[in-house]
C-alpha positions as a Markdown table, in Angstrom:
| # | Residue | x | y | z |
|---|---|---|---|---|
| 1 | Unk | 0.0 | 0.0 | 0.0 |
| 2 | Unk | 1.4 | 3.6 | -1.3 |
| 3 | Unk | 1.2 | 6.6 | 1.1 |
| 4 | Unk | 0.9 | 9.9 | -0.5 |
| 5 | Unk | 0.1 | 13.1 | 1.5 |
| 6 | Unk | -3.2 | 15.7 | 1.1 |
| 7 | Unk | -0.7 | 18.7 | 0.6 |
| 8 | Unk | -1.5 | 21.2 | 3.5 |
| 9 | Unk | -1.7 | 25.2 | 3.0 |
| 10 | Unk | -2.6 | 24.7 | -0.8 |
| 11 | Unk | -6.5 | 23.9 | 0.4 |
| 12 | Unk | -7.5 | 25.1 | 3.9 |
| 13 | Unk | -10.8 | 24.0 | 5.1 |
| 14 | Unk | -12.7 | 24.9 | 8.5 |
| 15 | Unk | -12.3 | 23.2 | 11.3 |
| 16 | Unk | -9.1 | 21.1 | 9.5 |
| 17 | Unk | -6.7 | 23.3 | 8.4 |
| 18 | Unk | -4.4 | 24.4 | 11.3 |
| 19 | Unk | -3.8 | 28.3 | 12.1 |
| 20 | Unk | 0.0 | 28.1 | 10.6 |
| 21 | Unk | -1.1 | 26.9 | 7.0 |
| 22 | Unk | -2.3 | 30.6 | 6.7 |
| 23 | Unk | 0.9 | 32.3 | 7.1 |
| 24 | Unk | 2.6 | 30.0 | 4.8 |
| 25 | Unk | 3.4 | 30.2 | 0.6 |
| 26 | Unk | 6.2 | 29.0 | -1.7 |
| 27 | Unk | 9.4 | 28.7 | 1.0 |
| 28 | Unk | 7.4 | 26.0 | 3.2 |
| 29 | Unk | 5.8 | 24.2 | 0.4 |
| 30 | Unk | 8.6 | 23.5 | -1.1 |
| 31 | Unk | 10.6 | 22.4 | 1.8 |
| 32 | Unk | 7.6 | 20.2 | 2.3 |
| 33 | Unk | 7.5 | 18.5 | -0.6 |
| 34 | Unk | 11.5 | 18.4 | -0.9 |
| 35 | Unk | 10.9 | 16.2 | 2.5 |
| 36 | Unk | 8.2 | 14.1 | 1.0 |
| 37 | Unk | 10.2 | 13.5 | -2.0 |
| 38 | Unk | 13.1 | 12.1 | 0.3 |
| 39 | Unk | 10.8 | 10.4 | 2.8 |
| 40 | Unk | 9.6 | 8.1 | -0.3 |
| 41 | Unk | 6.0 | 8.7 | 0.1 |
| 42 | Unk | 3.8 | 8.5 | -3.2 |
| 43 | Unk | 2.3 | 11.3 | -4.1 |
| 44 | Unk | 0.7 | 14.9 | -3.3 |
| 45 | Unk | -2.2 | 16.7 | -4.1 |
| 46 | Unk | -3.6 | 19.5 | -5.0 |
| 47 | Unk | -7.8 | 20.2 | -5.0 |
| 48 | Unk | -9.4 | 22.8 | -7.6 |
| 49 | Unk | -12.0 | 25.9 | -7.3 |
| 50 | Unk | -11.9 | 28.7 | -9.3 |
| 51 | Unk | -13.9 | 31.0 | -7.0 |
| 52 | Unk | -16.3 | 30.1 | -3.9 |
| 53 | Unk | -19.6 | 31.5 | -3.1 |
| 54 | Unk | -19.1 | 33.8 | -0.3 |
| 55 | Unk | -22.5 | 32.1 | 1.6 |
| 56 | Unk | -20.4 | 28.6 | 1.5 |
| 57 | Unk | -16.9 | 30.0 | 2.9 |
| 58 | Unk | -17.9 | 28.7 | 6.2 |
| 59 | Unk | -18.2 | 25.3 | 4.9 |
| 60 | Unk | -16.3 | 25.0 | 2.1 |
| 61 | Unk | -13.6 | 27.4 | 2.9 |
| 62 | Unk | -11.5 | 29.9 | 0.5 |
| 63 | Unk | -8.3 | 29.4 | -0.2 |
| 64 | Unk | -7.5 | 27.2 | -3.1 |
| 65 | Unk | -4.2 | 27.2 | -5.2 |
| 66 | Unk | -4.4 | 26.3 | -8.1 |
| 67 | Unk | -3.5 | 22.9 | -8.9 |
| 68 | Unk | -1.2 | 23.4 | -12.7 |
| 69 | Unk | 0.8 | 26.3 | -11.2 |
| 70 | Unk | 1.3 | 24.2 | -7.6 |
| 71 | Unk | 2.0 | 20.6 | -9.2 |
| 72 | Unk | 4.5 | 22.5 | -11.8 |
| 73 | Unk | 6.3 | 23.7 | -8.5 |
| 74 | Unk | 6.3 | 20.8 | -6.5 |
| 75 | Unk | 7.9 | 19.3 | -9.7 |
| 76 | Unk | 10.6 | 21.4 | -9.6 |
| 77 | Unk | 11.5 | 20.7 | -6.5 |
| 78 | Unk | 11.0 | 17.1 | -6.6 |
| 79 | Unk | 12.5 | 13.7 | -8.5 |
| 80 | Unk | 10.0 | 10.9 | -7.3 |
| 81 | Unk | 6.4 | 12.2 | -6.2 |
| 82 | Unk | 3.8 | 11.8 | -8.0 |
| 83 | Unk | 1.5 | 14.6 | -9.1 |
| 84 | Unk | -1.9 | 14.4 | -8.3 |
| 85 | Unk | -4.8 | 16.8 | -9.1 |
| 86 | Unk | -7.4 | 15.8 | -6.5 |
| 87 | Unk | -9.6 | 16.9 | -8.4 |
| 88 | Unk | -10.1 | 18.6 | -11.8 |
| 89 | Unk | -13.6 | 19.5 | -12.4 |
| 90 | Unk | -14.4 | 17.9 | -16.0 |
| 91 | Unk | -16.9 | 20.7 | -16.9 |
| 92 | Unk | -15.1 | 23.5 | -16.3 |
| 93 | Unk | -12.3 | 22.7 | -19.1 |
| 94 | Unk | -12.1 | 21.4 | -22.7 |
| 95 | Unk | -10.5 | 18.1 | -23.4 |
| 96 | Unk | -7.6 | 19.4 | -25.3 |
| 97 | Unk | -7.1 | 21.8 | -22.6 |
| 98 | Unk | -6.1 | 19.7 | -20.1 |
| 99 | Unk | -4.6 | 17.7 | -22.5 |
| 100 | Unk | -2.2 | 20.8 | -23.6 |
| 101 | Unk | -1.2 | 21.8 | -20.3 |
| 102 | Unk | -1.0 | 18.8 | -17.7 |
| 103 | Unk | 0.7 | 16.8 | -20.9 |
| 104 | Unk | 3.2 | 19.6 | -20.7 |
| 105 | Unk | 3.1 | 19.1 | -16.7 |
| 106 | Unk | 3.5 | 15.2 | -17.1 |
| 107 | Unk | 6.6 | 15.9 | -19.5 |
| 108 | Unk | 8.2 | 18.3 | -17.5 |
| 109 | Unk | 7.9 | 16.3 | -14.4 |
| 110 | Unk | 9.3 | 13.4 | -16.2 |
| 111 | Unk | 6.0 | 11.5 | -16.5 |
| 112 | Unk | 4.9 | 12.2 | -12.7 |
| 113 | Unk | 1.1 | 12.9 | -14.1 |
| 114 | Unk | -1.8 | 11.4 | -12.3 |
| 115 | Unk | -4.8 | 13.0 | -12.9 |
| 116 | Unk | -7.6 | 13.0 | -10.4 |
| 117 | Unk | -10.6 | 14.3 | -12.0 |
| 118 | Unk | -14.2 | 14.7 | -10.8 |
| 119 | Unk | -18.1 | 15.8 | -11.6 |
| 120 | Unk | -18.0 | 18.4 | -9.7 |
| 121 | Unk | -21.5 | 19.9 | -7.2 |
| 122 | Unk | -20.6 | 23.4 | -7.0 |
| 123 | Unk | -23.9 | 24.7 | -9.2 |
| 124 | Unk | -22.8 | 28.7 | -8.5 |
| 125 | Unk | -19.3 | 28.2 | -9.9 |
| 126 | Unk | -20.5 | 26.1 | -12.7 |
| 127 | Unk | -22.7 | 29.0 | -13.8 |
| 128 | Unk | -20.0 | 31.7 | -13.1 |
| 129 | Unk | -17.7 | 29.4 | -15.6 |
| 130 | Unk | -20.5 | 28.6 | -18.1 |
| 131 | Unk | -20.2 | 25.5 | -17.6 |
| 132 | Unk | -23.5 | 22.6 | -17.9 |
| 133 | Unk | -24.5 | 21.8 | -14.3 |
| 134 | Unk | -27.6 | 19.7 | -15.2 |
| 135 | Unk | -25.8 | 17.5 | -17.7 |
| 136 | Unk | -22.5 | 17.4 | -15.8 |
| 137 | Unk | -22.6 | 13.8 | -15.1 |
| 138 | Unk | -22.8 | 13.0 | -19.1 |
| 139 | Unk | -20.5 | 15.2 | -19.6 |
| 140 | Unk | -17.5 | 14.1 | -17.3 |
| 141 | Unk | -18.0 | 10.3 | -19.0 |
| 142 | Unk | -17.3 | 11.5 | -22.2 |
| 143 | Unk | -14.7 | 14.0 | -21.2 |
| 144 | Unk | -12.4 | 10.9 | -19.3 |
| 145 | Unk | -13.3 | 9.4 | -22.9 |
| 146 | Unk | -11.9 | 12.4 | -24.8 |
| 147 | Unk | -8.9 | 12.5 | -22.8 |
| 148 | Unk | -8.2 | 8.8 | -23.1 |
| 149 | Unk | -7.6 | 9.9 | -26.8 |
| 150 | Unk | -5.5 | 13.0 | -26.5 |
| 151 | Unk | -3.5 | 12.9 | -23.2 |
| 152 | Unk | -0.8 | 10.9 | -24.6 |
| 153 | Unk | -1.4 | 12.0 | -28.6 |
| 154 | Unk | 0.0 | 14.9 | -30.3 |
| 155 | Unk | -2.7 | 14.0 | -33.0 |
| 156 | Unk | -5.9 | 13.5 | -31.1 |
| 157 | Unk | -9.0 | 12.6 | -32.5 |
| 158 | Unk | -12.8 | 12.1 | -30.7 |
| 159 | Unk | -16.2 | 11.8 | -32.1 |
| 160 | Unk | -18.5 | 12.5 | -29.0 |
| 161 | Unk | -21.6 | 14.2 | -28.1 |
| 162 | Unk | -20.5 | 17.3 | -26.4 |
| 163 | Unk | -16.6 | 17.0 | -27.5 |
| 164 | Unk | -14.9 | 16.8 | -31.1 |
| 165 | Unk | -11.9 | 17.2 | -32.6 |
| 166 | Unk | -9.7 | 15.7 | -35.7 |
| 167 | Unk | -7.2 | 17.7 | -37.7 |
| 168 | Unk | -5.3 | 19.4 | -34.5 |
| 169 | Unk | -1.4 | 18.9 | -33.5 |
| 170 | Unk | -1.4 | 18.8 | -29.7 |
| 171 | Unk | 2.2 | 19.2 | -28.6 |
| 172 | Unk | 4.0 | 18.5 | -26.3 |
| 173 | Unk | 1.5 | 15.7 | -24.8 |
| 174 | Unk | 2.5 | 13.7 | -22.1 |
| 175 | Unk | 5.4 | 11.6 | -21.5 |
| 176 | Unk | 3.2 | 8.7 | -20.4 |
| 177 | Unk | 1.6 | 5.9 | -22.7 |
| 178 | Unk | -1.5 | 6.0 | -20.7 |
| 179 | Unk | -1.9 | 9.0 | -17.6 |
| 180 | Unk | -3.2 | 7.5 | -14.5 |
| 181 | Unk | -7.2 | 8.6 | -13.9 |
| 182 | Unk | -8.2 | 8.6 | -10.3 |
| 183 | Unk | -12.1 | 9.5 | -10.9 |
| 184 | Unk | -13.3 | 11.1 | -7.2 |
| 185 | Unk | -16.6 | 10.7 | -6.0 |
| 186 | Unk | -19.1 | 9.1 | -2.9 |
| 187 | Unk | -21.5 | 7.3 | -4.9 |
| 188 | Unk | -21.7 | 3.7 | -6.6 |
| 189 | Unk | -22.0 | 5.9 | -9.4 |
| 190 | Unk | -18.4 | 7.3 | -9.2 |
| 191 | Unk | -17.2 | 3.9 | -8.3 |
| 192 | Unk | -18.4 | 2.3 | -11.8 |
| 193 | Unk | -17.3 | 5.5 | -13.8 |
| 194 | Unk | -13.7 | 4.8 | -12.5 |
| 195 | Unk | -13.6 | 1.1 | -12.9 |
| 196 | Unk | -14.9 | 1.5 | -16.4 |
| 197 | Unk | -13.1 | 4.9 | -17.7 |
| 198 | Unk | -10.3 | 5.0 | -15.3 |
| 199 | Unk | -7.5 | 3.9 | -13.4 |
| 200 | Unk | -8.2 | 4.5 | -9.9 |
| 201 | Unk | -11.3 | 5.1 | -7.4 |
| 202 | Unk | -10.4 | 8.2 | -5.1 |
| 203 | Unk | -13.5 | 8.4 | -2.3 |
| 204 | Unk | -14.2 | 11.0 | -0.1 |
| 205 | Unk | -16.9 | 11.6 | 2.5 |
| 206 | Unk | -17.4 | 8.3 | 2.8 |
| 207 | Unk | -17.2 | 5.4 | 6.2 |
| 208 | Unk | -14.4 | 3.3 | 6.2 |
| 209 | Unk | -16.9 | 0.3 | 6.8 |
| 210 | Unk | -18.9 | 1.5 | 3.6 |
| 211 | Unk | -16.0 | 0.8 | 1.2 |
| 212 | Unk | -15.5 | -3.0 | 1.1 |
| 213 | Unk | -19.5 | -3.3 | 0.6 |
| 214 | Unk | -19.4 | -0.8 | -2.7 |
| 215 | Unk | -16.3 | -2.7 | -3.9 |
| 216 | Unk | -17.7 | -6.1 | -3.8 |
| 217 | Unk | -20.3 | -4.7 | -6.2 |
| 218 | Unk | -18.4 | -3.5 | -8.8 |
| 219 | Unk | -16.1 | -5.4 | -11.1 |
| 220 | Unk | -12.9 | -3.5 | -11.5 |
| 221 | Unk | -9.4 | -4.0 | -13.4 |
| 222 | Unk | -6.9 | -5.6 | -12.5 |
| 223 | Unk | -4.3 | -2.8 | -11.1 |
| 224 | Unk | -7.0 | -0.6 | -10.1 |
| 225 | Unk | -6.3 | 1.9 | -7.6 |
| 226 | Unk | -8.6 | 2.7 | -4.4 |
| 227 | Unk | -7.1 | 6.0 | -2.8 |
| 228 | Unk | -8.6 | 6.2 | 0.3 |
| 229 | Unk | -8.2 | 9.6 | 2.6 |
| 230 | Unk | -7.1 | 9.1 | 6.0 |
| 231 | Unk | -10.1 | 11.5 | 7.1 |
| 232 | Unk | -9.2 | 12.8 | 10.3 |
| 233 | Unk | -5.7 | 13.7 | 10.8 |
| 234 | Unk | -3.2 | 11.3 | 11.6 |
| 235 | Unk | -0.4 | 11.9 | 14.6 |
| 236 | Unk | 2.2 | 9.7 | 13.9 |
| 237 | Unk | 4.7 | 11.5 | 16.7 |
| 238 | Unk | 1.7 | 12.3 | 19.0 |
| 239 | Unk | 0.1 | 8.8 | 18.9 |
| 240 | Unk | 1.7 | 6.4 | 16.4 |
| 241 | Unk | -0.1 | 3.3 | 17.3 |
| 242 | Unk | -3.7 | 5.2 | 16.2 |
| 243 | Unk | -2.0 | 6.1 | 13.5 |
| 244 | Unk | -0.9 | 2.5 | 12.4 |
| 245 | Unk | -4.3 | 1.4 | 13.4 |
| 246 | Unk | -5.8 | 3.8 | 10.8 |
| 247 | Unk | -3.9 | 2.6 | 7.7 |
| 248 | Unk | -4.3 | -0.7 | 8.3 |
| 249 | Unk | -7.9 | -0.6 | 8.8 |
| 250 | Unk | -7.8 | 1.6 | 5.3 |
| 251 | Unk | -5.5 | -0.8 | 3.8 |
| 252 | Unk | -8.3 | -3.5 | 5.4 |
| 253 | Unk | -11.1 | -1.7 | 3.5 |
| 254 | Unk | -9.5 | -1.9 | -0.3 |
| 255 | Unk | -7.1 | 0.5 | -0.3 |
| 256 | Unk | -4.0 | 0.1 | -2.2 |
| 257 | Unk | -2.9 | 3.9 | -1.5 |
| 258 | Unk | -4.0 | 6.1 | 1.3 |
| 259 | Unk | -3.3 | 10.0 | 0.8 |
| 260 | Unk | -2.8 | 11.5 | 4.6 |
| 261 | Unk | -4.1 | 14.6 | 6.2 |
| 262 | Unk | -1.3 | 14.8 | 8.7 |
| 263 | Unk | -2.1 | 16.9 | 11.8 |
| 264 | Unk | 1.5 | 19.4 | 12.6 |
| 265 | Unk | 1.5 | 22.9 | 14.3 |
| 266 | Unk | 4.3 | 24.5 | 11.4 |
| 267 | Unk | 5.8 | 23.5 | 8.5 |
| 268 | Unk | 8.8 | 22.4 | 10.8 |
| 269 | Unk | 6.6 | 20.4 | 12.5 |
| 270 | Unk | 5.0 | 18.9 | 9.3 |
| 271 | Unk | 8.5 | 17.6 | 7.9 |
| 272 | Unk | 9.0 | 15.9 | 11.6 |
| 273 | Unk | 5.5 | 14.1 | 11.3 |
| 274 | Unk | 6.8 | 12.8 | 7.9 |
| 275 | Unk | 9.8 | 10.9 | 9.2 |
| 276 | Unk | 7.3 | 9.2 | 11.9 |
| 277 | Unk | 5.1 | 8.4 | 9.1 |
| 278 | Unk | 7.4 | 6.8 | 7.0 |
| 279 | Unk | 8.6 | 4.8 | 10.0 |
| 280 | Unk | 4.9 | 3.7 | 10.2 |
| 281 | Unk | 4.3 | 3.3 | 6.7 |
| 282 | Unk | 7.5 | 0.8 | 6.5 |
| 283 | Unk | 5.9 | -1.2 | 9.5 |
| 284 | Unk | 2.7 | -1.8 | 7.6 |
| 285 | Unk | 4.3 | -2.5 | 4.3 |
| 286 | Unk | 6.5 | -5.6 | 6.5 |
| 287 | Unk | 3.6 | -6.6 | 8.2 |
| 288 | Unk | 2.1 | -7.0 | 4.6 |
| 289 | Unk | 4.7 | -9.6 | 3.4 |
């Protein structure tokens, strides 16, 4: 089981975030990640909004970075991570878009590209953007679909419903033969829409008891991916043995990769946690063999 880590500051949600991820930017996100990237851990992520109704701040929170300019700096500053968007909103982009600029991301990073994507349930930002609320679900199908054909193409072609294109040189594309796609989602509905256009099932929201249950009713690959979140914060220096209880009861439930709110008081703090968590990480993976 892979551990990768929910990147703190770059999303910062009520009642989880801690009071230093405020004060912090670039200098603590890179050491971060540099630490991560050392540590061995899989991956980190980075969430997308574009802008956030100001009567759901309170629940949904503010601050956002966005994920092509975060996950290009993380990849400057890193070797092994992986790069995970967690997650793109389908409607809000084009196909080719994406294809254009997180092929460019996947290249640069030398083929570090996983991309989380999602349906999306904001209805405010989707009609700030333009975007098609009431079809979104259709639309996110056939978007995976589309980008299936072009992430890895620099001459795509797709014959859809809501997305065309022939006759277009998309370079550079990635550096992968086929990107990873983790679809998100807490539905049965999400679950099928990654085992049959994806790579990987990323859950959130969601009981740890109510995972095996949705899993056994859903033929999926072979080398599928479940990414389950740890939830609650994990406090490997503060109480290790919770913390080794809560992976392997995720690892229990179908996960073969957990990503890790990690609970820490600074950015110095943070990069300590990460050194117990490997520790702990390394005891699961023995136990495992």
């Amino acid at each position: 089981m892979r551990i990768g880590l929910s990147t703190p500051v770059v999303m910062q949600l009520p009642g989880v975030s801690s009071a230093w991820e405020e004060r912090a930017g670039a200098d603590e996100l890179a050491r971060i990640a540099r630490t991560a990237d050392e540590y061995g851990f899989d991956h980190l992520t980075c969430p997308e909004h574009v802008a956030v109704p100001v009567e759901q701040a309170d629940r949904r929170g503010v601050t956002y970075w966005d994920p092509l300019s975060t996950l290009s700096f993380f990849a400057a500053h890193t070797r092994r991570l992986r790069l995970v968007t967690a997650v793109l909103v389908l409607g809000y982009h084009h196909p080719l878009e994406i294809a254009k600029r997180y092929g460019t991301l996947d290249r640069i990073s030398g083929g570090r590209l996983v991309l989380g994507v999602g349906v999306g349930s904001l209805a405010a930002e989707f009609d700030l953007l333009g975007a098609d609320y009431g079809r979104r679900g259709e639309r996110a199908d056939e978007a995976i679909a589309a980008l299936r054909a072009s992430m890895s193409s620099p001459r795509p072609r797709f014959d859809g419903e809501f997305y065309r294109f022939d006759g277009f040189t998309v370079q550079p594309c990635a550096q992968q033969a086929r990107v990873p796609i983790w679809v998100g989602g807490r539905t049965l509905r999400s679950l099928r829409r990654a085992a049959h256009l994806g790579d990987g099932w990323m859950p959130f929201g969601l009981r740890t008891a109510q995972i095996p249950d949705m899993l056994a009713r859903v033929d999926t690959p072979t080398s599928f991916d479940v990414v389950l979140p740890t939830g609650r914060a994990v406090d490997p220096l503060g109480d290790r043995v919770g913390t080794h209880e809560r992976l392997t009861a995720l690892r229990s439930a179908g996960a073969t990769a957990v990503t890790c709110t990690v609970s820490a008081q600074s950015a110095e703090h943070y990069c300590d946690q990460l050194g117990a968590l490997s520790e702990v990480a390394a005891e699961i993976t023995e136990e495992a063999m």
